[in-house]
Backbone as JSON Lines, residues from 0, in Angstrom:
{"i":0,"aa":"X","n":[0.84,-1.19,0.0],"ca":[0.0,0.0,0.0],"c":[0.88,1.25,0.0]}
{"i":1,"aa":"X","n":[0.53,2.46,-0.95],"ca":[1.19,3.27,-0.68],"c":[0.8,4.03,0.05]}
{"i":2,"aa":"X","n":[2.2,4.44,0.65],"ca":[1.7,5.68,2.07],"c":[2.83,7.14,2.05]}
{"i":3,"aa":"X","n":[2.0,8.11,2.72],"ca":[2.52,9.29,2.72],"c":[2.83,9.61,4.09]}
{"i":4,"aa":"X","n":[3.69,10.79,4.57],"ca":[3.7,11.11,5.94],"c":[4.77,12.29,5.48]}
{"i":5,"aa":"X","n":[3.77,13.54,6.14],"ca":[4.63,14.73,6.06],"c":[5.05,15.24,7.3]}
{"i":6,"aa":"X","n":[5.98,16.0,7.34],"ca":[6.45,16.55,8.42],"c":[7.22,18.3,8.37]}
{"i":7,"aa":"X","n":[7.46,18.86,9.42],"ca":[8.18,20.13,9.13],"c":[7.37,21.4,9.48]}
{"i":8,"aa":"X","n":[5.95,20.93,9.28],"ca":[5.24,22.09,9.37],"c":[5.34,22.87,10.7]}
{"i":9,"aa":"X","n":[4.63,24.4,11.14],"ca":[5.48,24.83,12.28],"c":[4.56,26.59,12.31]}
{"i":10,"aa":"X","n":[5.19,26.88,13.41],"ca":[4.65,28.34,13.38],"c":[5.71,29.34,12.68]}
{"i":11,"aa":"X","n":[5.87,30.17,11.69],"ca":[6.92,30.88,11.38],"c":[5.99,32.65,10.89]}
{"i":12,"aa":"X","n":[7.14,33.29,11.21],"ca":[6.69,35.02,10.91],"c":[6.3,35.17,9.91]}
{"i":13,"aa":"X","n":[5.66,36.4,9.02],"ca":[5.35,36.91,7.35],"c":[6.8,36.67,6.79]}
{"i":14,"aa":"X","n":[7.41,36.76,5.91],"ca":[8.23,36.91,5.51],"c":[9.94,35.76,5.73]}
{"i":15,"aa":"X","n":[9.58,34.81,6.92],"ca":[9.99,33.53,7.13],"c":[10.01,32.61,6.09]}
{"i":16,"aa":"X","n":[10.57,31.3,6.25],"ca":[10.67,30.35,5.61],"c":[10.56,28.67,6.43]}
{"i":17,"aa":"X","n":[10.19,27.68,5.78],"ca":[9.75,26.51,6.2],"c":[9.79,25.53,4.63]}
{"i":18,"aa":"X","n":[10.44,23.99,5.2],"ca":[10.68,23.27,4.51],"c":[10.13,21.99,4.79]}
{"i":19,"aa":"X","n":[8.8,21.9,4.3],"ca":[8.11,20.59,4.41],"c":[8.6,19.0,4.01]}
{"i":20,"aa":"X","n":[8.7,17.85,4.42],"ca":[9.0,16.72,3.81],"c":[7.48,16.2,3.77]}
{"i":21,"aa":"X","n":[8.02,15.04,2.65],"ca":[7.05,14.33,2.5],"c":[7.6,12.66,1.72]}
{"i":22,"aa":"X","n":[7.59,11.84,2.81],"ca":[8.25,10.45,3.27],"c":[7.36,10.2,2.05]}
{"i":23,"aa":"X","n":[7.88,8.93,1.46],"ca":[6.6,8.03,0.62],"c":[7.2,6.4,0.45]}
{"i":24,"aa":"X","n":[6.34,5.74,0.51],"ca":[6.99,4.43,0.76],"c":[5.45,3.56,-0.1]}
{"i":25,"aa":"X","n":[5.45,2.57,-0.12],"ca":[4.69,1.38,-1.24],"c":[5.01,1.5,-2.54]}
{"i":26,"aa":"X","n":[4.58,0.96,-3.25],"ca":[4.42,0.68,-4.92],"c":[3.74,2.34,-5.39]}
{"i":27,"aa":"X","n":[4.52,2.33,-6.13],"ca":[3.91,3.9,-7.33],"c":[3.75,3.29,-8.79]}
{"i":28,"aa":"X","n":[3.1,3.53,-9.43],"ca":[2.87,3.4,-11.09],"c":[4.12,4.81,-11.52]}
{"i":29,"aa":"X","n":[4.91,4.0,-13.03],"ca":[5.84,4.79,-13.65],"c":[5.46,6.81,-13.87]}
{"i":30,"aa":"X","n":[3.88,6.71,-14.06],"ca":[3.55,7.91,-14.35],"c":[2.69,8.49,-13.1]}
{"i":31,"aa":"X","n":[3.16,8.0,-11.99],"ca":[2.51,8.51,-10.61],"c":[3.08,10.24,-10.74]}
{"i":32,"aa":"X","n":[2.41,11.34,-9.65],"ca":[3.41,12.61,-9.14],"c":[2.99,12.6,-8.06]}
{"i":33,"aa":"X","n":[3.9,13.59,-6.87],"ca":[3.27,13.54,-5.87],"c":[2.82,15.2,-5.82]}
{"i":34,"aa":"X","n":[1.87,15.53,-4.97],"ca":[1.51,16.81,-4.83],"c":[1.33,17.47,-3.76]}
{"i":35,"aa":"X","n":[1.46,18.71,-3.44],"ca":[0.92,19.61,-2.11],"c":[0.13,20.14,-2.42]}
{"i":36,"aa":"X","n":[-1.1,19.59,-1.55],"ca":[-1.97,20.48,-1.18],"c":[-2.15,21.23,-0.16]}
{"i":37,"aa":"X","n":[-3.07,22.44,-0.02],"ca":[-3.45,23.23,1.12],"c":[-4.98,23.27,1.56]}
{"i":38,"aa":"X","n":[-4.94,23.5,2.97],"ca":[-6.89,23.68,3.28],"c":[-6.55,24.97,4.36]}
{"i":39,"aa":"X","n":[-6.88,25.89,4.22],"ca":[-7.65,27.28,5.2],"c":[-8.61,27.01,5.93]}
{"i":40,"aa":"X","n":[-8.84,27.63,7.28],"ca":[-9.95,27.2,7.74],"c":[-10.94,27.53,6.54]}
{"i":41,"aa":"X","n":[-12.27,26.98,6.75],"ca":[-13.37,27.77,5.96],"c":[-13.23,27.61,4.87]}
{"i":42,"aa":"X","n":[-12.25,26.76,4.07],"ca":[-11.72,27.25,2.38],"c":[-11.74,25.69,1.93]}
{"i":43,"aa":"X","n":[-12.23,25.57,0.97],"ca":[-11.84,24.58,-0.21],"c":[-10.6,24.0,-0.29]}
{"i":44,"aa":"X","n":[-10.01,22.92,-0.19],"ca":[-8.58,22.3,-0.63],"c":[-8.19,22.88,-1.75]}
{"i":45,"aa":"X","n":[-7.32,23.3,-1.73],"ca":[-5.76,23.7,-3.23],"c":[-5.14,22.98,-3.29]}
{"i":46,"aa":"X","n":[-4.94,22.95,-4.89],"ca":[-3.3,22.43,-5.36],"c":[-2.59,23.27,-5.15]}
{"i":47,"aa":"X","n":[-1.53,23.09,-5.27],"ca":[-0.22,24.27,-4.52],"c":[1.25,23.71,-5.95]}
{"i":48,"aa":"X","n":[1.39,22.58,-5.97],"ca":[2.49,22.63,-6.58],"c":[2.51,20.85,-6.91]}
{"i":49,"aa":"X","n":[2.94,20.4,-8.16],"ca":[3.12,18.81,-8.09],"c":[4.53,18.38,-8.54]}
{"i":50,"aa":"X","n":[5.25,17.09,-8.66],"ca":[6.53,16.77,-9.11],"c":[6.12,15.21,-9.55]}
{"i":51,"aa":"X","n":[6.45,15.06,-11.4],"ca":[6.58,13.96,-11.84],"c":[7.43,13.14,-11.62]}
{"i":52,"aa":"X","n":[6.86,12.09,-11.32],"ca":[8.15,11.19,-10.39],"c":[9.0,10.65,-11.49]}
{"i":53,"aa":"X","n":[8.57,10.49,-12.66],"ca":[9.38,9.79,-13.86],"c":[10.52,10.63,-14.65]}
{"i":54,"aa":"X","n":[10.11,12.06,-14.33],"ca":[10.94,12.79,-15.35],"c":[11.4,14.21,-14.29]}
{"i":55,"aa":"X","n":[10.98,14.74,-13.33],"ca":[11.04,15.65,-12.28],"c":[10.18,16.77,-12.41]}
{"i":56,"aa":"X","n":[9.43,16.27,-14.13],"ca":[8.51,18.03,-14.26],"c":[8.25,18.39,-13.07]}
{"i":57,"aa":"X","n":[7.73,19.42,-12.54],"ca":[7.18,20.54,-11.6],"c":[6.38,21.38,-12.35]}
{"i":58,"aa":"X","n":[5.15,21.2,-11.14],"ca":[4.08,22.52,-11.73],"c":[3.85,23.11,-10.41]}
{"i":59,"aa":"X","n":[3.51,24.52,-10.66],"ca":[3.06,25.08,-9.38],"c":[1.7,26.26,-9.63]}
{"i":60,"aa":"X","n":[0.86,26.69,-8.87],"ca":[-0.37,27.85,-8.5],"c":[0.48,28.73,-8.74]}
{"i":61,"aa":"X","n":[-0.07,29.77,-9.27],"ca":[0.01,31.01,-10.01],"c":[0.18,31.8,-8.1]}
{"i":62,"aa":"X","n":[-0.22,31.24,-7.18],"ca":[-0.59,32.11,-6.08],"c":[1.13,32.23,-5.29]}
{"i":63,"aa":"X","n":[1.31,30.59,-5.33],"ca":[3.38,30.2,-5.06],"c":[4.4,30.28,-5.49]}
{"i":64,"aa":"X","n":[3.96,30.37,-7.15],"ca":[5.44,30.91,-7.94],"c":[5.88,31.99,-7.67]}
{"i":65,"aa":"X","n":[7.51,31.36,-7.86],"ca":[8.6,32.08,-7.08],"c":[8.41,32.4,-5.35]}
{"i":66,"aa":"X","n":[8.04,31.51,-5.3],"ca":[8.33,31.7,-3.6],"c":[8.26,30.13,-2.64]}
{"i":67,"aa":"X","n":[7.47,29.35,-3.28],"ca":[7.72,27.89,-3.21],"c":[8.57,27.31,-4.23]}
{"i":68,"aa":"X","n":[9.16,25.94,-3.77],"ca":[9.83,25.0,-5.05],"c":[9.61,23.75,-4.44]}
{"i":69,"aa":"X","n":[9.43,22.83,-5.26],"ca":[8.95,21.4,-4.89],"c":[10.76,20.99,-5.63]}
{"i":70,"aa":"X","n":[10.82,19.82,-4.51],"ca":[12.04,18.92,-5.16],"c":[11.84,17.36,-4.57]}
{"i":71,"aa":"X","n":[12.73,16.72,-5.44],"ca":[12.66,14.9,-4.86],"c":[13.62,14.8,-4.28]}
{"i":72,"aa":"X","n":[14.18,13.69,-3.71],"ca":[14.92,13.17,-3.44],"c":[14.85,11.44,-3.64]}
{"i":73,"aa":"X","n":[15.3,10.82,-4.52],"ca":[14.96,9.62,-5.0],"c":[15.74,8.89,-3.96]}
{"i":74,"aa":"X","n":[16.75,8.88,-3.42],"ca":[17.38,7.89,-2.69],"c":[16.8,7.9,-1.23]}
{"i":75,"aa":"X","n":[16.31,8.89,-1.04],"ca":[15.83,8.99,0.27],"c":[14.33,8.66,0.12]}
{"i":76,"aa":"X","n":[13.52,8.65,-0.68],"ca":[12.16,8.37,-1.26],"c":[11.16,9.64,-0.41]}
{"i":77,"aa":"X","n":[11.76,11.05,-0.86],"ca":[11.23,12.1,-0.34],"c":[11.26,13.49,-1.46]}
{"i":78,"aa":"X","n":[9.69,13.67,-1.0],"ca":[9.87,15.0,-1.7],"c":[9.3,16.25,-0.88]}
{"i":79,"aa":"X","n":[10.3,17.22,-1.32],"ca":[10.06,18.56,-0.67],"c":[9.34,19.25,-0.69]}
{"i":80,"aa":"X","n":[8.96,20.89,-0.24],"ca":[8.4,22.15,-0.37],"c":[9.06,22.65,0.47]}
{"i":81,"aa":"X","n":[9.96,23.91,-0.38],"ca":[10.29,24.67,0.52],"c":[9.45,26.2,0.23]}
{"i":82,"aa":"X","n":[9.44,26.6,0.86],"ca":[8.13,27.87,1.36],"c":[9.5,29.02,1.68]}
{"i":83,"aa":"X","n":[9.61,29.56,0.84],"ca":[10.03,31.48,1.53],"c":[9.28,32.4,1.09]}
{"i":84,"aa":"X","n":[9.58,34.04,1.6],"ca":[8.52,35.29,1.66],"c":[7.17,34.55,2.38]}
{"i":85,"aa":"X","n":[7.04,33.98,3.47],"ca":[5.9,33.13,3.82],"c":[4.7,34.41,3.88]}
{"i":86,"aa":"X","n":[3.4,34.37,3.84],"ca":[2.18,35.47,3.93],"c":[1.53,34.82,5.08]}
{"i":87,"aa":"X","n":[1.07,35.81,6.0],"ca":[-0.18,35.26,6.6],"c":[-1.34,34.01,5.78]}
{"i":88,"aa":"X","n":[-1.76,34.47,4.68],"ca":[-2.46,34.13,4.2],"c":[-2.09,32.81,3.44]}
{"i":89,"aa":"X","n":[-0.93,32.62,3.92],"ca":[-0.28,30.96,3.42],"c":[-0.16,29.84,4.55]}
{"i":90,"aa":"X","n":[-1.48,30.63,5.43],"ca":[-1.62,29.8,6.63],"c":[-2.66,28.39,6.55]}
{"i":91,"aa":"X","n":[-2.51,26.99,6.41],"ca":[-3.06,26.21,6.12],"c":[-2.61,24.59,7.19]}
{"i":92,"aa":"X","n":[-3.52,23.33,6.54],"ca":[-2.72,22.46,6.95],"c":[-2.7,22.06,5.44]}
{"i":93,"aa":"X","n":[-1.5,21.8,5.35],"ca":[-0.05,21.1,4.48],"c":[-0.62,19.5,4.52]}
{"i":94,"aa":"X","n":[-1.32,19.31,2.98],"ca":[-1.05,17.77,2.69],"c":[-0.14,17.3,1.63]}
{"i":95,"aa":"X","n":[0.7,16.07,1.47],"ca":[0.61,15.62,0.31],"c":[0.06,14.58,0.03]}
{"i":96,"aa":"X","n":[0.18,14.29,-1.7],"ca":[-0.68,13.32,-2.0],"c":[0.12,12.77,-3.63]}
{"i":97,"aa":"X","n":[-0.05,11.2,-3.96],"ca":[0.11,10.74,-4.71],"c":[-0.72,10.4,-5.7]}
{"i":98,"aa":"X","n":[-0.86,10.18,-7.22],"ca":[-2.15,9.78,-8.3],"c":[-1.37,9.76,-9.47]}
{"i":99,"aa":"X","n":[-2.26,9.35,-10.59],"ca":[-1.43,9.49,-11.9],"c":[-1.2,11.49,-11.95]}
{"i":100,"aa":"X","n":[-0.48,11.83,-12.97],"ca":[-0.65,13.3,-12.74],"c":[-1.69,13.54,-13.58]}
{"i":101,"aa":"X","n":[-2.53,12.9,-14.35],"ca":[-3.4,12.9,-15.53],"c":[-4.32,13.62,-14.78]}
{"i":102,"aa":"X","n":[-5.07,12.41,-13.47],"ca":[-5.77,12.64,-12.59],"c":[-5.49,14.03,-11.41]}
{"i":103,"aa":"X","n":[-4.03,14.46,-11.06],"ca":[-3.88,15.31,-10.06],"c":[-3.77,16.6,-11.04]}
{"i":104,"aa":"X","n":[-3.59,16.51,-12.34],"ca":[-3.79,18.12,-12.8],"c":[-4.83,18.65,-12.35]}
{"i":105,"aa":"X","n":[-6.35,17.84,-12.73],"ca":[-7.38,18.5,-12.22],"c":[-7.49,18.63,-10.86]}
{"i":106,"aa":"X","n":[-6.64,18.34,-9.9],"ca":[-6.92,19.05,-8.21],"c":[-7.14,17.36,-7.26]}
{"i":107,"aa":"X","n":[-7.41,16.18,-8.18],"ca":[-7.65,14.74,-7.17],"c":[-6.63,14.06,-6.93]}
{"i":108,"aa":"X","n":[-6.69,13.63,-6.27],"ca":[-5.62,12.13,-5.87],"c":[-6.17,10.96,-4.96]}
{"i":109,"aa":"X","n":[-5.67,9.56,-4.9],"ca":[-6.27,8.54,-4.24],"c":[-5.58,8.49,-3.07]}
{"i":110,"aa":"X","n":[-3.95,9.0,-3.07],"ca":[-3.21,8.77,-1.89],"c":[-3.01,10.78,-1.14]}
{"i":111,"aa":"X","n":[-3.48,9.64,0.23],"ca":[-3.0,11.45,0.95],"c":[-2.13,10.86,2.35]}
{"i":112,"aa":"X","n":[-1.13,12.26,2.53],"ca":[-0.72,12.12,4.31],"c":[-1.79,12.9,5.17]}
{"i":113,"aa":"X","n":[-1.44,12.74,6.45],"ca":[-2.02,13.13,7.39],"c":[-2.02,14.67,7.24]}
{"i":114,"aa":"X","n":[-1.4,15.4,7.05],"ca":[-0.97,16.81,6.97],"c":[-0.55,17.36,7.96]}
{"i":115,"aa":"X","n":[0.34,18.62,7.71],"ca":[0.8,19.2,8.88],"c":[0.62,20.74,8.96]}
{"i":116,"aa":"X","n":[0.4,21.34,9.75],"ca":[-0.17,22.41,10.4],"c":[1.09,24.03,10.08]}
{"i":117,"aa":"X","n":[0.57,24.55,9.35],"ca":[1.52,26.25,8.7],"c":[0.8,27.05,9.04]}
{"i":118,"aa":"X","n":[1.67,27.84,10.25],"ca":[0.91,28.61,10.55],"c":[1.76,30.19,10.43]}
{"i":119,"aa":"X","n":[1.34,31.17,9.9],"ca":[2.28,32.54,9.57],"c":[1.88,33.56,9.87]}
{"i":120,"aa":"X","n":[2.44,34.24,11.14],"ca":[1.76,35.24,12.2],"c":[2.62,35.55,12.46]}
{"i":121,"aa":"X","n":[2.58,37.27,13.17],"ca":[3.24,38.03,13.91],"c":[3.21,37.74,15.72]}
């Protein structure tokens, strides 16, 4: 079974930085990606940013470019988000999640972690 488990998340200032992991371990299909999502209180889940596990594409929200970057790490079976210029308003809990990317362009996936808690305050 595949599984996710993120970690890193944290309280940090406006203008701070934070570097999420995201462990992944079971069987993936060749054209799997993994993705970050976000939830606000009160707010709808976002995509935030994804990474093709076969080739390294990266996509990201028009809302994170240039200020997030997603990366892998294949030997360690981990992929990143690192978060700088952090906003209040980039206050969420932090999931990721695995799917074909066919399926996660449009915003779904079958595999999720638990998520972890970003919080960006004075």
């Amino acid at each position: 079974q595949l599984q996710l488990v993120e970690s890193g998340g944290g309280l940090v200032q406006p203008g701070g930085s934070l570097r999420l992991s995201c462990a992944v371990s079971g069987f993936t299909l060749d054209d799997y990606a993994i993705g970050w999502f976000r939830q606000a209180p009160g707010k709808e889940r976002e995509a935030i940013s994804c990474i093709v596990l076969s080739d390294g594409s990266t996509y990201y929200k028009d809302s994170v470019k240039g200020r997030f970057t997603i990366s892998r790490d294949n030997a360690k079976n981990t992929v990143y988000l690192q978060m700088n210029s952090l906003k209040p308003e980039d206050t969420a809990v932090y999931y990721c999640a695995a799917d074909r990317y066919s399926k996660m362009r449009f915003g779904a996936a079958d595999y999720w972690g638990q998520g972890t808690q970003v919080t960006v305050s004075s």
